[in-house]
N, C-alpha and C positions, 0 to 999 in steps of 0.2 A: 504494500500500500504506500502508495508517496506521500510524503510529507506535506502539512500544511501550509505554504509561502507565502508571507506576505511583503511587497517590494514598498519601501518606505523612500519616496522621492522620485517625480515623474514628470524630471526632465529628461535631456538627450540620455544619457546612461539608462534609468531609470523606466522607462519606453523600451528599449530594448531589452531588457528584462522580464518586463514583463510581457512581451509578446514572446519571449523565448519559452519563460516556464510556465505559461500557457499551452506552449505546444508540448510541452515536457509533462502534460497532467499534474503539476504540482502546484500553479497559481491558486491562492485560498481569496486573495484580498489585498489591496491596492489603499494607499495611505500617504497625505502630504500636506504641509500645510497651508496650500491653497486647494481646499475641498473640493472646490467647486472642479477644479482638474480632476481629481481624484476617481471622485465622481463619476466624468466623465469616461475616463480610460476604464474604472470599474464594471460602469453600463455595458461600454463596447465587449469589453470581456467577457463579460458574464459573471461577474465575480463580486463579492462583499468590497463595501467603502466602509473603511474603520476610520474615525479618528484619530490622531494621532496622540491624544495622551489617553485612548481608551487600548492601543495597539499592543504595548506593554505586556500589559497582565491579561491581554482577550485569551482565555483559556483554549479558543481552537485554535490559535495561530502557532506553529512548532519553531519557525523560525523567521527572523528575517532577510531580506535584501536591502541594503542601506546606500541608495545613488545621492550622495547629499556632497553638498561645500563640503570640504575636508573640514573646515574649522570646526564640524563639528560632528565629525566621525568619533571622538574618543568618547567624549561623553554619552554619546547617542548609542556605540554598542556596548557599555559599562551596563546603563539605564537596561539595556534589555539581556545581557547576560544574567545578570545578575535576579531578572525576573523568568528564570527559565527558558530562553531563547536563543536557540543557536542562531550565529549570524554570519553573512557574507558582508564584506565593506567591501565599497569602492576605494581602490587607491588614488591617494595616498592613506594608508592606514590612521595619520593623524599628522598635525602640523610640528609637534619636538618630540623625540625619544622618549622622555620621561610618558608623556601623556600614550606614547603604543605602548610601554611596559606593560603600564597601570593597565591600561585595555586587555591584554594577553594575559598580564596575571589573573585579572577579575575574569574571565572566560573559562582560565585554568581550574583556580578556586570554584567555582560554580559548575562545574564537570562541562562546560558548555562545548560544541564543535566551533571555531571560528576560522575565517577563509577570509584572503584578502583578491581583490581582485585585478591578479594581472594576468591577464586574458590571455598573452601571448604565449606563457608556459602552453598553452592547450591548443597551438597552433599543428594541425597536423605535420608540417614543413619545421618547425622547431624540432618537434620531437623525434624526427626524425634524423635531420643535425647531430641532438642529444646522443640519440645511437650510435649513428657514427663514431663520434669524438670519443665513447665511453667502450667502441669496440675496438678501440686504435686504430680505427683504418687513415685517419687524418693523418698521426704518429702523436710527437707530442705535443702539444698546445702552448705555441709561442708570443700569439699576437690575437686580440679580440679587438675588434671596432665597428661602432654600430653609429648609423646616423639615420636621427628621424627628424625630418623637417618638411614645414610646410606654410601654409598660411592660415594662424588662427588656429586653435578658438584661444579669447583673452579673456585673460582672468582677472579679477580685482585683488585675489590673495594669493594665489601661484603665479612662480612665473616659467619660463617655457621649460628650466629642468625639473621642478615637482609637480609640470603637467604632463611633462613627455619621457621623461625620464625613466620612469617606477618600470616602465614592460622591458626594455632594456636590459637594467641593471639584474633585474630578474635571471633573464635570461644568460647571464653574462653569471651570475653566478654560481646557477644548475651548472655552467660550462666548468669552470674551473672549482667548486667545490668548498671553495675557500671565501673566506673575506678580503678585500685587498689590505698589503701592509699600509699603503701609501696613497693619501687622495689629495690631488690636486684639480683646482676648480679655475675657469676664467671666463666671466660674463658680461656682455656688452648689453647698457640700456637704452633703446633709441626713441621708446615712446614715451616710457613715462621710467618710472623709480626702479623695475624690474626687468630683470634680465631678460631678452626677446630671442638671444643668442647665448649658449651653455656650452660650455666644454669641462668633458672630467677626465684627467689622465688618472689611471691607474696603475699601479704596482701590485701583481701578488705575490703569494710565495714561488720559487719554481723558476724564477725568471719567468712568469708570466707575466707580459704588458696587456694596457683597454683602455680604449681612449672611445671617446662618448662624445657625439656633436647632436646638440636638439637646439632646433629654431622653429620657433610660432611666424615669423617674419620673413619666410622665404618664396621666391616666386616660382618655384616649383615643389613636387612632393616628392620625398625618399622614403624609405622603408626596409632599410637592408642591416643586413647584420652578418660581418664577414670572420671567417677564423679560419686563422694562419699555424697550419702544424708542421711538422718534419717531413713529412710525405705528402701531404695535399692540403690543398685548400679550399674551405668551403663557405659558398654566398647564401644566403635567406633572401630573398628580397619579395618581401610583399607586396611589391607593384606589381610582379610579373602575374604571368597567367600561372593556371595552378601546375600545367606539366613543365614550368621553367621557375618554378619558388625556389628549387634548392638545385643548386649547382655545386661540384666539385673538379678542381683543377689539379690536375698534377701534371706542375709543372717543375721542369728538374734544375737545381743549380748547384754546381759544385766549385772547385779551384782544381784547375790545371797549370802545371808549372808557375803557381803564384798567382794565375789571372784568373779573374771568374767568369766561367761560362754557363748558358743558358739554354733552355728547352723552352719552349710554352706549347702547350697541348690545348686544344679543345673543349669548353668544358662538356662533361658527361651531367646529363640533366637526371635527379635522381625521381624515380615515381613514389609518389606520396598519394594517401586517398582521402581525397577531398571531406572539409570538414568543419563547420564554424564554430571557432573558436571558442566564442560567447555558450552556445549550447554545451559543446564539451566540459567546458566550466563549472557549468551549472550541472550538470550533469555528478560530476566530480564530486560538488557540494552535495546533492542529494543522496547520492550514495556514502558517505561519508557522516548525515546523519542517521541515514539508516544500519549503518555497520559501526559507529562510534569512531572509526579512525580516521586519524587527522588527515584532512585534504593536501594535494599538493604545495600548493600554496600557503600556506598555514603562519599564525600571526608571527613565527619567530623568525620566517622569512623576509616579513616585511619589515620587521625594526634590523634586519642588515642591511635594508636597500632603503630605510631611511637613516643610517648613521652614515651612508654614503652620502646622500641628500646633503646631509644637514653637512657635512665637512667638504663637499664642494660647492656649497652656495655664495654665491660674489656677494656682497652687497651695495646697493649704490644710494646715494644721497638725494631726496626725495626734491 
């Protein structure tokens, strides 16, 4: 039997949620504090309009989906762990360290499930990446660098690394297993007080390097996420079509009498079976209340990929 969902915030995120676990038979009930939305998206669904200080303690709702401002992700799934509700946040998990602890403590203490949502772990073409890299066929993992830019969306309290950043770093994590030793940050503001352009150089253990460019301010879109091993190389890139998401190159380079010489091969496009990420996700989450163990994604993930945040953040003079 699926769980009872209720999606708490229905905007752009939020919308997509719940039309997904709608399809997924889990939608219970739809909730935001402009009702009159609420409301409406609950009509169209079929589904209960709960207020949102009756949401809490509503005895049939088993869990939530939280699409809100981050400002107010901690407190909002404190409030409902702690009243018996498992919950999924949108990332970012929460705006300082201190306040995701508290979140992930209070979920822990509370026996609760919690799940953050970086969607891109659950990309078929990621996970597939994942495989590779963790079957050695790349070799070893020298270099990671991901750029996500485009134009918009702006924010009043994010700026384009703690809007664009979180599925990234995510990802860049699974890859290399670790935390980096080393975070360097360098952000340009051209609109207002916040950075519109992000750069994060990392350091891990291993001699692993990652370097991170997100831009709200660009006049075209990227989507890629590339990694550099001993033996091959391999590209993600969410622009393409689904039979060119993931590519791998192996291309050869060695020294010859002092000088280096080079090969480039073609890349081999690897098949992957199509998949939206969003559903997979949620999917994840659902099973994960139904079998008690902790999601992919899970809160201890996210306070690594916000102590990366918060120590390459620039800041500039308002």
């Amino acid at each position: 039997m699926a769980p009872r969902i209720a999606v708490l915030g229905c905007g752009y995120w939020g919308s997509n949620h719940i039309r997904t676990l709608k399809s997924l038979g889990a939608l219970y009930a739809v909730s935001d504090e402009n009702s009159d939305r609420a409301a409406g998206f609950a009509a169209e669904q079929g589904v209960e309009h709960i207020e949102v200080d009756d949401l809490f303690t509503h005895p049939d709702v088993d869990a939530i989906v939280m699409a809100l401002p981050p400002q107010f992700h901690a407190e909002t799934a404190i409030r409902a762990v702690t009243n018996g509700k498992d919950v999924l946040v949108e990332k970012p998990i929460a705006l300082t360290v201190p306040d995701a602890e508290r979140t992930v403590k209070a979920a822990h203490d509370n026996g609760r499930i919690f799940m953050v949502g970086h969607v891109l772990r659950f990309h078929p073409a990621f996970e597939k990446l994942l495989e590779l890299v963790k079957a050695g066929d790349l070799g070893k993992v020298r270099y990671i660098h991901s750029h996500r830019l485009g134009l918009g969306k702006f924010h009043t309290e994010n700026d384009a690394l703690w809007d664009l950043a979180p599925h990234d770093l995510s990802m860049i994590l699974a890859i290399t297993g670790t935390e980096p030793l080393e975070v360097r940050g360098e952000g340009a503001a051209v609109l207002d007080h916040l950075s519109d352009f992000a750069h994060l150089h990392l350091s891990f253990p291993n001699n692993v390097r990652g370097h991170l460019f997100a831009s709200r301010l660009n006049p075209y879109r990227e989507r890629r996420l590339a990694v550099v091993g001993t033996k091959a190389m391999a590209v993600f890139d969410d622009m393409e079509t689904w039979d060119r998401k993931l590519a791998v190159y192996k291309h050869s380079i060695w020294q010859d009498n002092g000088q280096w010489a080079s090969t480039t091969e073609e890349p081999t496009y690897i098949k992957i079976a199509q998949g939206m990420p969003l559903t997979r996700e949620l999917q994840n989450f659902i099973e994960s209340i139904q079998t008690r163990v902790q999601p992919k994604t899970d809160g201890e993930e996210a306070i690594r990929v916000l102590r990366i945040l918060t120590a390459g953040t620039v800041t500039h003079n308002k």
